[in-house]
Each structure stands twice: as structure tokens, then as C-alpha cells.
N, C-alpha and C positions, 0 to 999 in steps of 0.2 A: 867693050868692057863696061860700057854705061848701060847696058842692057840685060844686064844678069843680076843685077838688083831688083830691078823692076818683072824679071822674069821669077828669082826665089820670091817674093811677095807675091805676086799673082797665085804660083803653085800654091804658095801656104796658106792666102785667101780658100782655094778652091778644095784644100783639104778642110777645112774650119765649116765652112758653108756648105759642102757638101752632102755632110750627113746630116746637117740639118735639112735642106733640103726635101731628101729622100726621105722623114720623118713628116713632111707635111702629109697630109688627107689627101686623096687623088679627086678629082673631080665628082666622081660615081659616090662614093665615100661622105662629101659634101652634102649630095643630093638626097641620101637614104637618111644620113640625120636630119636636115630638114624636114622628108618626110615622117622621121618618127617622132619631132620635137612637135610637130602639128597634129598627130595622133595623141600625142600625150596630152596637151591643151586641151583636147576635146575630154579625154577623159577614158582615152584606149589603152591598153596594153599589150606592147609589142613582144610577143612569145616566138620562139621558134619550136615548132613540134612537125610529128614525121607527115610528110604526105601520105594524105589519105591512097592506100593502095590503088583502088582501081582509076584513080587521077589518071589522064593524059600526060599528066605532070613526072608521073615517079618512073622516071626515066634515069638511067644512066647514074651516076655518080651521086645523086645528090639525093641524101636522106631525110634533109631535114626543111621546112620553109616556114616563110616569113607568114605570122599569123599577127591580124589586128583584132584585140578583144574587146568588147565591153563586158567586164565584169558582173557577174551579179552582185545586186547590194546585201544582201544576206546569203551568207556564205552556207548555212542549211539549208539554201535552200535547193531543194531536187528537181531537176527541169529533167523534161525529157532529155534522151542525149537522143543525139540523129547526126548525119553524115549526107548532105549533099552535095555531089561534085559537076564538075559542066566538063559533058565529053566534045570531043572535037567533032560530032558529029548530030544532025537532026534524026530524033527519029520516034515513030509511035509507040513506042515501050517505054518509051523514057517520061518522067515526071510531067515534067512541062520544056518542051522542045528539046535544047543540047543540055539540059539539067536531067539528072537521075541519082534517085537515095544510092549510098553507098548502106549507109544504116539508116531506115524509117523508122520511123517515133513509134512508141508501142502506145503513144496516145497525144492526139493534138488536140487542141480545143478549136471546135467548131468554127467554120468559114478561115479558118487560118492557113489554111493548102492553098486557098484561093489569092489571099492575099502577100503569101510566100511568093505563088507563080507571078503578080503584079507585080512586085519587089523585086525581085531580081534582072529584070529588064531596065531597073535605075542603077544597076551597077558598072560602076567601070568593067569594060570587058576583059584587063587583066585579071579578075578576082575570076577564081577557077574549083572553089571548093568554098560553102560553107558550112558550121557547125554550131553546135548547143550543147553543148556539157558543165562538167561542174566549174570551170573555168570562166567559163559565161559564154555569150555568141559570138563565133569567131570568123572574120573571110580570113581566107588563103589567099596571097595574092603575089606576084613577083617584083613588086617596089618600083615598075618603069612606068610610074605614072607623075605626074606632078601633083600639087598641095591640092588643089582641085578635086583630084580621086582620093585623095583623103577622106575629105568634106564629103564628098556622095559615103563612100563607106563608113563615116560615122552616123551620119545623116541616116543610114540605109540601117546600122546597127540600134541605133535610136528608136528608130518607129518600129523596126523589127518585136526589139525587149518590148517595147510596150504596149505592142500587140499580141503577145504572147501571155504578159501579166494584165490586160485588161480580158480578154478571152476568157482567162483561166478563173477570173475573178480575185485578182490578187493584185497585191501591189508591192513585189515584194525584187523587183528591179530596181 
């Protein structure tokens, strides 16, 4: 008989706390906003747009991925757009090794292909598509990195714009 007091409290403890519980963030959850709250500091903006088609990526169910942006700082302003993505595979057609345009630039300024190919060898190897359009420079990337692959892909979007807007003779990143 002295056990069934302690057993209704316990139940109505574990109705009460329950759904709290199940309301927390799960682990994985935890870790994507740390990484998009360290994207943000830097000065990114985390969009979700469609994968690029001919991605290794755009498989199965999933339409949409996680893109980190640097903005342009002048919203007139027209960059080239271009599309390159990293196939799962090496091979001599392709741009520079497992990289190939999906959309090549209908004009790049001068030594910048070269410095593209340099560049992307600093990136975390989960980033698997990047791009240039009116949104600004964006990777594609699957978010299973730590703060670390942040930092290289902002780091990597940084020198990127600003090799793009010194090239071009402008400043307008």
C-alpha cells in the first residue's frame, strides 16, 4: 500500500517531463546550429537551394541542400553565374580532376580558372558543388564537418570574392 503513492508520482513525474524531453534538440540538431551560428559570425548565409543536377549528390529523395553564401555587398551587382560540382570520379574532361562546370562562366577574368583549380584543393572534402550567382558565392556542402570546415569555407569564400572582384577590377564585394 505504501507503494502506490510513490508509483502515481513517479507516472505523473514522467507524463510532465516527458514531452518535455522529446522537445529537446537531438544531438545532430545541436551540431548544425553550431555550425550555422559560426557561418554566421563570419558573415555567411545559410540558404537551402536545389542541388545542382548533374551532382553525385542528387540522389534519391532529397531536393534540396544546405548552401553556405557570401553575399555580394552590392546587390547590382551582375557576376557571372557558373555552376561547378565535384564528381565522384577523376578524369581528363573534367575541369581540374574530380571538379567539372555544370554551368561555365560566359566570362571569367583572366588567371582566375587557375586560381579556382588552387582553391578548391583547400576545401573541406564534404563541399561537393560550388557557385556564383546573384545570391553571391556559394558551397554546397553536407553540414558532417565541425567549426573547422567552416572556417576553411569561409576562409575559401573570402579569397575566392576577392579574387574575382580584384581580377575584374572592381570592388564591389
Amino acid at each position: 500500500m505504501g507503494w502506490l503513492p510513490i508509483i502515481i508520482c513517479l507516472a505523473a513525474l514522467a507524463l510532465i517531463l516527458g514531452p518535455i524531453m522529446l522537445m529537446q534538440p537531438t544531438p545532430a540538431q545541436r551540431r548544425e546550429t553550431r555550425l550555422r551560428n559560426a557561418a554566421l559570425k563570419r558573415g555567411l548565409r545559410v540558404h537551402y537551394q536545389p542541388i545542382p543536377k548533374g551532382s553525385d549528390h542528387n540522389s534519391g529523395s532529397r531536393k534540396q541542400a544546405v548552401t553556405y553564401c557570401l553575399p555580394w555587398h552590392e546587390q547590382d551587382d551582375i557576376r557571372n553565374v557558373w555552376v561547378l560540382i565535384k564528381k565522384s570520379f577523376v578524369h581528363d574532361l573534367h575541369v581540374f580532376g574530380d571538379w567539372d562546370w555544370l554551368q561555365s562562366p560566359s566570362h571569367m577574368p583572366e588567371g582566375f580558372v587557375t586560381e579556382l583549380e588552387q582553391g578548391v584543393n583547400c576545401l573541406p572534402g564534404n563541399v561537393y558543388a560550388l557557385c556564383s550567382g546573384p545570391q553571391g558565392l556559394c558551397c554546397f556542402w553536407n553540414e558532417l564537418g565541425s567549426e573547422n570546415d567552416v572556417e576553411a569555407i569561409a576562409d575559401w569564400l573570402e579569397q575566392t570574392a576577392a579574387s574575382i572582384s580584384c581580377a575584374s577590377g572592381r570592388n564591389g564585394i
